[in-house]
C-alpha positions as CSV (number, residue, x, y, z in Angstrom):
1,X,14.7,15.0,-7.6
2,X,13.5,12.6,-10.0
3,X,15.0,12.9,-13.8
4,X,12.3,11.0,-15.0
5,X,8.2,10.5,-14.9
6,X,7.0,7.9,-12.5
7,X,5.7,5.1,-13.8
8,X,2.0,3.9,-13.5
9,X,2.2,0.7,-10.9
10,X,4.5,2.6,-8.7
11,X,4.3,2.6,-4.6
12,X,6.5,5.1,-3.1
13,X,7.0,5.0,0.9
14,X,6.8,8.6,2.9
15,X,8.5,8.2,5.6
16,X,7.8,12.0,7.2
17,X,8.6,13.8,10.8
18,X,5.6,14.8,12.6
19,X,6.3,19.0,12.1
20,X,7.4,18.1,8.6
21,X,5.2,19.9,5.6
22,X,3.9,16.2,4.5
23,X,0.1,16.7,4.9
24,X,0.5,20.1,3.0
25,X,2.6,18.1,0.6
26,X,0.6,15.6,-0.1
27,X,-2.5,17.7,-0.8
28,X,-0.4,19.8,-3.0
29,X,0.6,16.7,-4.9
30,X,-3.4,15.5,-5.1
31,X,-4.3,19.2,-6.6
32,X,-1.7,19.1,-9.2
33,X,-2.2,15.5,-10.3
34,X,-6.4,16.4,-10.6
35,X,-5.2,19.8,-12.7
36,X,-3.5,17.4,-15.0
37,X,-6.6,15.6,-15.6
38,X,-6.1,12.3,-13.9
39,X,-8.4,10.6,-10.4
40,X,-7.0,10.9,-7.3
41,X,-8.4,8.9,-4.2
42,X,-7.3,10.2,-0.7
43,X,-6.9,8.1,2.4
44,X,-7.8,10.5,5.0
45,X,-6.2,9.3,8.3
46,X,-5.3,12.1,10.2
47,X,-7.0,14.3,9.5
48,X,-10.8,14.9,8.6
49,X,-11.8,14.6,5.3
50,X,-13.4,18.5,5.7
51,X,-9.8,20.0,6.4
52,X,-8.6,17.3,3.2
53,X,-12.0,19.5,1.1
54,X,-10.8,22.9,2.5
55,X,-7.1,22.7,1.4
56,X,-7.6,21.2,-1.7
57,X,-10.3,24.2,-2.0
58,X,-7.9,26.9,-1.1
59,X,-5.7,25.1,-3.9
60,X,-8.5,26.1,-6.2
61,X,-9.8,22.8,-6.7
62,X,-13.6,22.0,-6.8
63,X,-14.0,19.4,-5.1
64,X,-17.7,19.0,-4.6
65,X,-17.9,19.1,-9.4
66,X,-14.7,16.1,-9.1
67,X,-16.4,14.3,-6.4
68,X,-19.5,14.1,-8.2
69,X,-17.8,13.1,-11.4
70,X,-15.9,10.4,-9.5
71,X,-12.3,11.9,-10.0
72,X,-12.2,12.5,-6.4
73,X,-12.6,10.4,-3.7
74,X,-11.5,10.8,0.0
75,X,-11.8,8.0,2.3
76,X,-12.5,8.5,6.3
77,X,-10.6,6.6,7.9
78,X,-10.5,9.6,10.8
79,X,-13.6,9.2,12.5
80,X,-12.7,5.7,13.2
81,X,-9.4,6.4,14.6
82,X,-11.2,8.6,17.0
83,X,-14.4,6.3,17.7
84,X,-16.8,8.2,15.9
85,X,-19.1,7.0,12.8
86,X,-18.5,8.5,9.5
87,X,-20.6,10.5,7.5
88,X,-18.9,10.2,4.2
89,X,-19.7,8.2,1.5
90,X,-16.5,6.6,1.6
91,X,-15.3,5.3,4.8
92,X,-14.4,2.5,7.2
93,X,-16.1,1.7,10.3
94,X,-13.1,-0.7,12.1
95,X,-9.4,0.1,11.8
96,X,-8.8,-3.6,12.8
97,X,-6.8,-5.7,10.4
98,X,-9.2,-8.3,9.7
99,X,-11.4,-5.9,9.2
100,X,-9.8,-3.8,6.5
101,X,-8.6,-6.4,4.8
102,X,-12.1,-7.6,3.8
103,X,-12.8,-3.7,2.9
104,X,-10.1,-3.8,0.8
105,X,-10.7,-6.9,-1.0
106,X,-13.9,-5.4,-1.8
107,X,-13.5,-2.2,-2.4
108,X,-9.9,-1.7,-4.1
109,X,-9.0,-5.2,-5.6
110,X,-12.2,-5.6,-8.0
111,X,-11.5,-2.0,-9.6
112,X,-10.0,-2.2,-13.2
113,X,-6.8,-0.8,-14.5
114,X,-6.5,3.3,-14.3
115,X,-2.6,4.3,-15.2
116,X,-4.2,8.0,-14.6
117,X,-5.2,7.1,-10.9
118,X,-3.4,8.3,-7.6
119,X,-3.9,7.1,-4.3
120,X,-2.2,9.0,-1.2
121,X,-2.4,7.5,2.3
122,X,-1.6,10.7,4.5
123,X,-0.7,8.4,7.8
124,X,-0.4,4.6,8.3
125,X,0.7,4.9,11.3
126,X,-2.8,5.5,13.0
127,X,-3.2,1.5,12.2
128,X,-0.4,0.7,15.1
129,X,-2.9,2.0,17.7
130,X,-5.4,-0.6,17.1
131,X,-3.2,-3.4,15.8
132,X,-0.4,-5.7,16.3
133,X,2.9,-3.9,14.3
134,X,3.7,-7.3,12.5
135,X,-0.3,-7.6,11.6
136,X,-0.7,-4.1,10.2
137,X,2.8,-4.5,8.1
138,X,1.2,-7.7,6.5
139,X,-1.6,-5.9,5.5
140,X,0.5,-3.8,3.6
141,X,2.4,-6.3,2.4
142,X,0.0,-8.4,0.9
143,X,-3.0,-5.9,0.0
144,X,-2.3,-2.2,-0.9
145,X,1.4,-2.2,-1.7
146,X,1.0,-5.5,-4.8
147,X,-2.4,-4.2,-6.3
148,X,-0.6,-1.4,-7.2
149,X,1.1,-2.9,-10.3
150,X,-1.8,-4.9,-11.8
151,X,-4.3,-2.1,-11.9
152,X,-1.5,0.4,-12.5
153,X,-2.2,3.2,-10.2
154,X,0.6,5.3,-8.8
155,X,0.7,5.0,-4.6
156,X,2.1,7.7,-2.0
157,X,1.8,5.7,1.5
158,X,2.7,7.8,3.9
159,X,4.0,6.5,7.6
160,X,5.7,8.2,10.6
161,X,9.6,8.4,11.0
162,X,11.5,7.0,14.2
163,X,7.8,5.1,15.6
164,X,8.1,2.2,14.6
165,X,10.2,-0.8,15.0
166,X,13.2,-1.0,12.7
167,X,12.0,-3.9,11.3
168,X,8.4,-2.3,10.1
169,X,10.2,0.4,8.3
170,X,12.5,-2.4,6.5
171,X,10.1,-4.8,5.6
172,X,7.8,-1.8,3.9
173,X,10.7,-0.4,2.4
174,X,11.9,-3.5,0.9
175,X,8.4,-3.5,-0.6
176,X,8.7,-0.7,-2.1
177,X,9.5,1.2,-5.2
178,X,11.1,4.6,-3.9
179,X,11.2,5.6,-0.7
180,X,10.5,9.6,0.0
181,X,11.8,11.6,3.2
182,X,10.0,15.2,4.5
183,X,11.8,16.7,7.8
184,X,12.4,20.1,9.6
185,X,16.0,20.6,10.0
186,X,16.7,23.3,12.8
187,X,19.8,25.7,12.8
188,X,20.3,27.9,15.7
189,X,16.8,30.0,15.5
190,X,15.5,28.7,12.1
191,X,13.9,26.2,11.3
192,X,14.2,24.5,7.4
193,X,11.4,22.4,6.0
194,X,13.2,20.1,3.8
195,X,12.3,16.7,1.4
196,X,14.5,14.0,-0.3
197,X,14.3,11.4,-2.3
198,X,15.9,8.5,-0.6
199,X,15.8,5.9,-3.3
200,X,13.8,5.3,-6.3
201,X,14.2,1.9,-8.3
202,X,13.5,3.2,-11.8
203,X,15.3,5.9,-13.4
204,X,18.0,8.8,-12.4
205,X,17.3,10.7,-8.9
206,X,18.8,13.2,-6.8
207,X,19.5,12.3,-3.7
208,X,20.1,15.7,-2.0
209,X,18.2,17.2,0.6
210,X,15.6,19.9,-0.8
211,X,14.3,23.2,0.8
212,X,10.4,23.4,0.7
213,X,8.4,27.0,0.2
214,X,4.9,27.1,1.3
215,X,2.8,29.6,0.3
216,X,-0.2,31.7,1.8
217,X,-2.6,28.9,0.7
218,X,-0.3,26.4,1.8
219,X,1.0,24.9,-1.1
220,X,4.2,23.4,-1.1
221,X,7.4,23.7,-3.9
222,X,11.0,23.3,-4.0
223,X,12.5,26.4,-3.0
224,X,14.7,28.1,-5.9
């Protein structure tokens, strides 16, 4: 793993097999990083932002105080992938490029400086259903991935393994500061939930493959 803190400004690409214990990863990740007292603002795309409330609540988080003091904020992009309209108070209504890009622009760009701030996209994938690939990559390229550094927030961005061209996956992880792997690996009748850090452009790493435990409330850590 890594030998040494990460850096605020940092984007790190998930790149994560459907099975793999990503979702229950990332949450895990968001619950520690609010016990440590920094903000964390979740990108809800596959999943509702109720099951994103009820983990992080089985986690022992309370969500509805750190919501209402503005250390928590899940965004539904969810409804939209599935043509509903959102009831949150933070969400988007068109998972169209154009669209999002203006959301952004508003929404993200204007915000100050936070080094204590994380933002986890859990999937963004779900953009190639409504999108051109090379339109959706540009987004990335030229909105979420570079305001990362000037308002020094930490990024997880999480997209699907083996979907995507081979030229998606290159151009987002040339983008990049680290690049994260979660898989199953099966043997015969057992299966191994496992997570490595591919790369990482600052400081010593481990590039090993890891065994993950996950516990009765679904929270995940590096098996001993």
């Amino acid at each position: 793993m890594a030998f040494a803190p990460i850096s605020p400004g940092t984007n790190i690409l998930v790149e994560f097999d459907p099975a793999s214990q990503w979702y229950n990863a990332s949450l895990t990740i968001a619950a520690g990083w609010l016990r440590s007292g920094g903000s964390v603002s979740y990108i809800a795309q596959s999943q509702p932002p109720s099951d994103v409330r009820s983990q992080l609540q089985r986690l022992s988080i309370a969500t509805e105080e750190l919501e209402r003091n503005d250390r928590l904020w899940i965004t539904d992009f969810y409804a939209a992938s599935i043509g509903q309209k959102s009831k949150e108070k933070f969400a988007v209504e068109s998972l169209k490029v154009a669209d999002l890009s203006i959301w952004i622009a508003r929404e993200a760009m204007v915000e100050s400086a936070a080094p204590e701030f994380l933002v986890i996209s859990d999937n963004g994938s779900v953009l190639d259903r409504f999108n051109d690939e090379r339109n959706w990559v540009e987004l990335y390229l030229t909105r979420p991935i570079p305001m990362a550094k000037p308002r020094q927030i930490t990024q997880l961005i999480g997209f699907m393994g083996g979907i995507h061209s081979n030229w998606a996956y290159k151009q987002l992880e040339a983008a990049v500061d680290g690049i994260v792997d979660f898989k199953v690996d099966e043997v015969g009748d057992e299966a191994r939930d496992l997570m490595r850090i591919r790369t990482m452009r600052k400081g010593a790493f481990d590039r090993r493959w890891h065994e993950l435990k996950v516990s009765e409330n679904s929270e995940v850590v590096l098996q001993k």
